[in-house]
N, C-alpha and C positions, 0 to 999 in steps of 0.2 A: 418447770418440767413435771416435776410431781403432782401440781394440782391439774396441770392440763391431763396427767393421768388418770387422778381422780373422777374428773370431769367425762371423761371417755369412759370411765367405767360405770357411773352414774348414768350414761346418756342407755347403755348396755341393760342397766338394770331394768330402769324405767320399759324400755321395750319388751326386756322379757315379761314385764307384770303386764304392759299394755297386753300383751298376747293372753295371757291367761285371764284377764279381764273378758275378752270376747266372750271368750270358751267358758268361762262363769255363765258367762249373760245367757251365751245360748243354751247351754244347759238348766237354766232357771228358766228360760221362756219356753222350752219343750216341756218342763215335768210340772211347771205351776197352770201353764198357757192351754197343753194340749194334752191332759194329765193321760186321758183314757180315747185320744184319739189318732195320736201318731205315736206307733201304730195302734191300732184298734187291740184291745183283749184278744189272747191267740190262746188256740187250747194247750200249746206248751206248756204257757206258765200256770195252767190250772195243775197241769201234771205234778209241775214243780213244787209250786205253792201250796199244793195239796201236802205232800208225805213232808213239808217243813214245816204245817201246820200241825199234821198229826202228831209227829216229834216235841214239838213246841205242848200240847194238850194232853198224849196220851201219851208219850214216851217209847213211840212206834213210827216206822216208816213205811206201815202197815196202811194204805188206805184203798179199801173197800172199791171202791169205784175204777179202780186202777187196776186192780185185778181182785176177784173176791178168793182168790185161796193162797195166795201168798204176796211177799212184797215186790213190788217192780224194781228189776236192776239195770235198767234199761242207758243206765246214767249213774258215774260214779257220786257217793254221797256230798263233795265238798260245800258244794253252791249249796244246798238244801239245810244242811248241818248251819251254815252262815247264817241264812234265812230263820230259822228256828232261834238260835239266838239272841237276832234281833229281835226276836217278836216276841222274848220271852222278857225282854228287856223296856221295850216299848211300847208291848201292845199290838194285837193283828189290825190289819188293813190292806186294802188291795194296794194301798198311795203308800205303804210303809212299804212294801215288796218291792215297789218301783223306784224306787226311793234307793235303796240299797245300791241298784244298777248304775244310778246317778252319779251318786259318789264314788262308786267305781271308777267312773269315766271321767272323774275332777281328780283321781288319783292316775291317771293316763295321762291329762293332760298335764300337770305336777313330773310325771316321768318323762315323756317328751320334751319336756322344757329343758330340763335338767339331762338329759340326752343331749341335743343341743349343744350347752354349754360345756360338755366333757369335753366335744369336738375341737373347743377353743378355735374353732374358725376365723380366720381373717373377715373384715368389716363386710365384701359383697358379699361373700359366701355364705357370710352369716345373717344376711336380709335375706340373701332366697330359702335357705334353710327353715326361719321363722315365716315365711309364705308358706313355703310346701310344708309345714307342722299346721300352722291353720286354717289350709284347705282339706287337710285331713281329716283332720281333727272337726270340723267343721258338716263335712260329708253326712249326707241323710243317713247315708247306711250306717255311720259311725252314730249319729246321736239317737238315731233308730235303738241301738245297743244301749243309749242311757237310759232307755224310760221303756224298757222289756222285763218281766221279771225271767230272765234267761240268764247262763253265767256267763256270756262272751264277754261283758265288760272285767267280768273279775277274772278269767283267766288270764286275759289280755293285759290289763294290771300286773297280774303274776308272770307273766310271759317278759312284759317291757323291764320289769322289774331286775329277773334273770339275765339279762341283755346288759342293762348297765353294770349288774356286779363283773358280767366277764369281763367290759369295757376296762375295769376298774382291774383288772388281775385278779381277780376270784372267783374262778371257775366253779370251785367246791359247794360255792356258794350261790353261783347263777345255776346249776345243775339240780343244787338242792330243791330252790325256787321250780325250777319247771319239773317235779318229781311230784314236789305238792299241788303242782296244776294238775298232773293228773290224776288225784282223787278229784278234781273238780271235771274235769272231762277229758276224753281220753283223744283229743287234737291234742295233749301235750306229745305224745310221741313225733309229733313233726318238727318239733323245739328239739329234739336230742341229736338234731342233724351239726348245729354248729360244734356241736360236744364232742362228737363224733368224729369230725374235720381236726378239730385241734387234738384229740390223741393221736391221730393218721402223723398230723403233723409234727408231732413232738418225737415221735415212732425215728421217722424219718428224718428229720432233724438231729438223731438222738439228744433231744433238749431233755430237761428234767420241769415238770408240774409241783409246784409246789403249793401245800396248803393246810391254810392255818387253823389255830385249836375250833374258832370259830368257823371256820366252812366244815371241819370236822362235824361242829356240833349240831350243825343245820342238816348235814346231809345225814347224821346219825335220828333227829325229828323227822325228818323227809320218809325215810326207811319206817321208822316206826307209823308213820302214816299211810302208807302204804301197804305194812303188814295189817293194823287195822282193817282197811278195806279190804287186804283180802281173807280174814278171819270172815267179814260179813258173808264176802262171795262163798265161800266153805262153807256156811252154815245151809245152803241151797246152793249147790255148783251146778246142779241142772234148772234149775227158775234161770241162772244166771249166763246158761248155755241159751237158753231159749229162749230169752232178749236180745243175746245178740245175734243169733239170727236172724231176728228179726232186722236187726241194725246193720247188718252186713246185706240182709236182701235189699233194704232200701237203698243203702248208699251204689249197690250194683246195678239200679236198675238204669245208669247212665254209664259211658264206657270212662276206666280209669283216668285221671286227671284231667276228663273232661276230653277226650280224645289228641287225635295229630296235634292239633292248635295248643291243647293243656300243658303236653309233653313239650311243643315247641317254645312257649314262654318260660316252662319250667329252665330247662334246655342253655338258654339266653341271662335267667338270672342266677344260674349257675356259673357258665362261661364270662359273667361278670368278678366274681370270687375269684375265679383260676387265673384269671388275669390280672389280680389286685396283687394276688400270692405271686404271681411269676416276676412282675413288677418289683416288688419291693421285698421280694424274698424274707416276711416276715408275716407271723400271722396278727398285724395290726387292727386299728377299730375298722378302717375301709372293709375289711373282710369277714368283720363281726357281724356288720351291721348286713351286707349282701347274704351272709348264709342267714340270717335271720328273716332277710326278706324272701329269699328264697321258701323260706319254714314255712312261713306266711302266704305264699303263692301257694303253696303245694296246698294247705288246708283250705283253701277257697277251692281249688280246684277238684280235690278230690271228695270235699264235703258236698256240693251240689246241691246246696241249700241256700237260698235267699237269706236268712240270715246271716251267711258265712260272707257273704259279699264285701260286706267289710276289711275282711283282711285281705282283698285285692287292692284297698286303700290304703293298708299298713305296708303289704308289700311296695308296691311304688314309692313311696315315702323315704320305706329305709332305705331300698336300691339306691332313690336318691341322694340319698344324706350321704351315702356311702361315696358317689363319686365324688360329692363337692368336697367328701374329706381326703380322696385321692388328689385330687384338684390342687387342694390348700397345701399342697407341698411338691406338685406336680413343676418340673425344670426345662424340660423340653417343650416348645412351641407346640408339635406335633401332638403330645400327648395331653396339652393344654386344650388342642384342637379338637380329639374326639375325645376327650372328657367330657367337654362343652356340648356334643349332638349327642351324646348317651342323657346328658342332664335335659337336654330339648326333650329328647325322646319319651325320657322319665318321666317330665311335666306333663305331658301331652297324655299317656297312660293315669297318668291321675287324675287328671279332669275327667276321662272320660269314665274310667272306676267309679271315681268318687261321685259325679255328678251325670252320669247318662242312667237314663230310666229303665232297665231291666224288667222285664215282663213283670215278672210277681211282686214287686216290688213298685211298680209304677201307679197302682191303685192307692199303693198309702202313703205318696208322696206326701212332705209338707205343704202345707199352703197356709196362706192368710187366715183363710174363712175357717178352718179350724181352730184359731182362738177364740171364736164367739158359738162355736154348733159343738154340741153333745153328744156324744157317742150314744149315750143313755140318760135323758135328764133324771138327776138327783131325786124327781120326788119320784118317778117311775122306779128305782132301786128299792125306797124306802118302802112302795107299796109293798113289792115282794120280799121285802124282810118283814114286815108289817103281817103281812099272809104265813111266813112261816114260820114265827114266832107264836102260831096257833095252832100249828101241826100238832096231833096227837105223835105221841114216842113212837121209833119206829117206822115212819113214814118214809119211802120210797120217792125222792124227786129225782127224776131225769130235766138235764139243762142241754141234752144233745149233745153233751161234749163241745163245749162252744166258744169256752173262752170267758163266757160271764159267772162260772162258781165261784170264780174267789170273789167276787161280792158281799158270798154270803155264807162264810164258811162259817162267823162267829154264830149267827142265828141260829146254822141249821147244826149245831155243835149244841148251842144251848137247849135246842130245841128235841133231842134226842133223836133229829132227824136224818137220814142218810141220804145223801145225794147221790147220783148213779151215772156212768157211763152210757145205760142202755146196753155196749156190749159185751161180753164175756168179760172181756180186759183191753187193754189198750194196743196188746200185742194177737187179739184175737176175739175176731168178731161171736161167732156163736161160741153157744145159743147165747139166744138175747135175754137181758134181765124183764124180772118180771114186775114194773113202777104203778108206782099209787097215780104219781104225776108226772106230768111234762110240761115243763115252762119253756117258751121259746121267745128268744128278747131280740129283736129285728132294729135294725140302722141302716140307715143309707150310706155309711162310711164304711160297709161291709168289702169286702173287693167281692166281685159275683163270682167268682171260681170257687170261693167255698162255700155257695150251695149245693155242688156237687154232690159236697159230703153229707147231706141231709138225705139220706135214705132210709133214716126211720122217721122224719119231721114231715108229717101232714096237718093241712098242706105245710110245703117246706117255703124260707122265711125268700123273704123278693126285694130284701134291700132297702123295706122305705121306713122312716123312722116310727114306727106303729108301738114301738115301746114292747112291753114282754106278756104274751096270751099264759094264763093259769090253765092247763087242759088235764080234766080227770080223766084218766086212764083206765078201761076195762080189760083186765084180762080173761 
């Protein structure tokens, strides 16, 4: 009896490594395979990579190109503070940036796995659990997040993270977790939803919360993290007003959570939770896991961003995981029965999430032929580190805001040279800077919607692999 227990629990183990073996492989075949091609350089991470680099060389989150008269707050410090670190530790590089996202996302799948197994699921439940974890996990949009230097993978990390401590009965300490998400970005406010529920719920229960020295001592760092960031905001509360405006006009110029449709999915994995609660009159992991996916809904929704797409893959997932854990202890035939078309339904939302091709996102699908095509071949890079390694100090290069500076941040750092925006700042176009140069580096894995944005690039760039034009500039 024992060793046939053994044996069941070995056969258990094996599967979860086989799972995380994929999710290895595909993770090392996107960031060795397609390092600078799925997706292509975006001018986010130049934004990003930029004020981590600064931090990392000058001991400032002060760069020039980003805005010339003060620092951008456009995004809380955490991701960048990280970045800097690394690179203080390792060395700069645009593959070390990427690199960070990576591991991020081998730290997700490590949390997912291990999510999972809290659930101690029965044998099906637990084969379709580890499917719907590695079609997640698996999703373009997901591994898109490993090899960006953006911080979805590491909040997302810190997000799943917060998830299992509550699982686990330490709220103090999942709260904490998503408190330090938001010095990394400020979608952690969509994570304080399940937080939120369980004081509702203990209110109302009149239950009592308890928590220990250690969730004390996290959520006592958490706060001190937090005050940190906002000492920075105080030292400029109007730069910091004036970012986000800017960030609040963007996210509006689509109607809240994505209109009727947003609200009504929202709507649906909420009425998932209320019925998990009504069910079993306790606020168990079923219901951890649905407000979470809820959290997760709502951040895709109201972010409105291609990148955020992702967490319409996390959302379905948990929803998922959530019924199969209502399921694994479900009594009634009936309640066996629509568990089972809510888990259809779930699945079918996930395929279609994780793997249907979205406008903006459909140009930088994966494919094959991106393991052997270059975004930019290697020695076309070299030339124009080669050329600004001979800039006199003080030299002026505009890249058009394009996604290719962090190439060459160490060069043109060594070279006393400054690279440029072209516009005022990131949050505002004029007047326009006044550049020695303009390099413009052209690919045919570009998507053509942003050439749009080349409305100081003449002529502007057409997609074909022409490599990067050196143009001296007269003002």
């Amino acid at each position: 009896m024992a060793l046939s227990a053994f044996s069941a629990a070995m056969r258990r183990e094996r599967l979860f490594l086989g799972v995380f073996a994929v999710l290895l492989l595909a993770a090392f075949i996107v960031r060795l395979g397609m390092a600078f091609e799925f997706p292509v350089p975006w001018s986010d991470e130049t934004a990003f990579i930029a004020q981590a680099y600064a931090l990392s060389t000058d001991g400032t989150f002060f760069v020039d190109a980003l805005n010339a008269e003060r620092v951008v707050m456009w995004m809380p410090p955490g991701y960048m503070l990280l970045l800097a670190g690394v690179f203080e530790v390792f060395g700069y590089s645009f593959d070390t940036a990427r690199w960070v996202s990576t591991l991020c996302y081998l730290s997700i799948a490590v949390l997912a796995l291990v999510l999972v197994r809290q659930l101690v699921l029965p044998g099906r439940y637990l084969w379709l659990a580890l499917a719907a974890t590695l079609l997640a996990l698996l999703s373009p949009y997901m591994l898109a997040a490993s090899n960006i230097a953006r911080m979805e993978a590491l909040y997302t990390a810190l997000f799943l993270a917060s998830l299992l401590a509550l699982l686990k009965g330490r709220p103090g300490l999942g709260l904490a977790l998503v408190l330090i998400g938001a010095v990394v970005h400020f979608n952690a406010v969509y994570m304080l939803l399940p937080y939120a529920a369980l004081v509702l719920w203990t209110i109302m229960r009149r239950h009592t919360l308890t928590l220990n020295a250690t969730d004390l001592l996290a959520l006592v760092l958490a706060l001190l993290a937090l005050t940190g960031y906002g000492l920075m905001v105080a030292g400029n509360p109007g730069g910091f007003i004036e970012d986000m405006k800017f960030q609040f006009a963007f996210k509006s110029l689509g109607e809240p959570m994505g209109g009727s449709s947003g609200w009504l999915k929202l709507g649906l994995a909420l009425s998932i939770a209320g019925g998990q609660l009504l069910y079993s009159r306790r606020f168990g992991s079923d219901v951890v896991l649905s407000l979470y996916g809820t959290a997760f809904m709502a951040l895709a929704l109201h972010g409105q961003s291609m990148w955020y797409d992702f967490a319409f893959v996390l959302a379905d997932w948990l929803l998922l995981l959530s019924i199969l854990a209502t399921l694994a202890r479900a009594e009634r035939r009936w309640r066996r029965l629509v568990g089972l078309m809510l888990a259809a339904g779930l699945s079918v939302a996930l395929l279609g999430h994780g793997y249907g091709k979205r406008e903006h996102f459909a140009a930088l699908w994966p494919r094959a032929e991106l393991l052997t095509q270059s975004f930019l071949s290697p020695s076309e890079v070299e030339r124009v580190r080669d050329w600004i390694s001979d800039l006199p100090k003080g030299t002026r290069v505009s890249f058009g805001y394009s996604g290719v500076e962090a190439f060459f941040f160490d060069e043109l750092h060594r070279a006393g040279a400054t690279w440029s925006g072209t516009r005022h700042s990131v949050t505002q176009v004029l007047p326009m800077r006044r550049d020695d140069f303009r390099v413009v580096c052209d690919s045919s894995l570009y998507p053509a919607y942003l050439f749009i944005f080349d409305w100081d690039i003449t002529p502007p760039r057409e997609g074909g692999d022409t490599g990067c034009r050196i143009i001296k500039l007269t003002n």
